[in-house]
C-alpha positions in Angstrom: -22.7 -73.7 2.5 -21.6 -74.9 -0.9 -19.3 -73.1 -3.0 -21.7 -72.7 -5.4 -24.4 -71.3 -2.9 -21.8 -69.2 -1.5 -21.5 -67.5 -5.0 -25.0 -67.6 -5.9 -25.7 -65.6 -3.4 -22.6 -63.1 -3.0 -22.7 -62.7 -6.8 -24.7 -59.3 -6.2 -23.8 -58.2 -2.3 -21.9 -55.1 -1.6 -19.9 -53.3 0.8 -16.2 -52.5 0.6 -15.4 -54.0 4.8 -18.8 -56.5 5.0 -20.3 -57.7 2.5 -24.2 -56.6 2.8 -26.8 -59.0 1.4 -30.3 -58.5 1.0 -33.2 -61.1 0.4 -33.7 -60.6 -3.1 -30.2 -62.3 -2.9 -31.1 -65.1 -1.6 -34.3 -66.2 -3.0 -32.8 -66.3 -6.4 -30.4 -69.0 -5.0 -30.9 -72.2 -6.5 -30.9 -75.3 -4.5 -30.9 -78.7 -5.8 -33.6 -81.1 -4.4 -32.9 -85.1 -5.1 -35.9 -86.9 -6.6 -34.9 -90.1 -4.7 -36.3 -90.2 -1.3 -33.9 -92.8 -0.1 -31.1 -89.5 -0.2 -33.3 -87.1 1.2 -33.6 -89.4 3.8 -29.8 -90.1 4.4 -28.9 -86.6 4.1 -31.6 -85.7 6.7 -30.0 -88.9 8.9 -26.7 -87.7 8.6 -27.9 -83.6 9.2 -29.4 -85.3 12.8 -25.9 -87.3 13.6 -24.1 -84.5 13.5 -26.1 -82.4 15.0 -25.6 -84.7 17.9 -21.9 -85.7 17.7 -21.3 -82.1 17.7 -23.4 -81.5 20.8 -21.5 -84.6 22.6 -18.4 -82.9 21.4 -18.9 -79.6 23.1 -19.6 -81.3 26.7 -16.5 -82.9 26.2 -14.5 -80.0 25.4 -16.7 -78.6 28.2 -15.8 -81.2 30.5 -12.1 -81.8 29.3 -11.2 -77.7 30.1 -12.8 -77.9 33.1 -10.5 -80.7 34.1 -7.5 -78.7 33.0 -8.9 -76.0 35.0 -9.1 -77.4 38.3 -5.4 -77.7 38.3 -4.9 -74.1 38.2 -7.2 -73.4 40.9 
């Protein structure tokens, strides 16, 4: 999702309307792996959180345009 990443592993797609990649792209991508487990650790606790804010985020938006929907109805 980084920047880098991004352009790691568009460096070689092609295709003039979508981009086309193929997996020789990708497993040349480098990705950088901490040595301290303490921030493998956070990273994988903050990964989770989010994974469940946003999930308590969609019911809401869920919930909220259903609101907004029952007075049209």
């Amino acid at each position: 999702m980084s920047d880098l990443g991004q352009h790691q592993m568009l460096r070689h797609a092609y295709g003039t309307n979508q981009e086309h990649i193929e997996p020789w792209h990708v497993q040349d991508v480098l990705i950088p792996f901490p040595q301290d487990r303490t921030i493998i650790e956070r990273i994988g606790k903050d990964a989770l959180e989010s994974i469940k804010l946003l999930d308590a985020s969609r019911k809401l938006e869920k919930s909220a345009s259903g609101l907004l929907n029952s007075l049209f109805v």
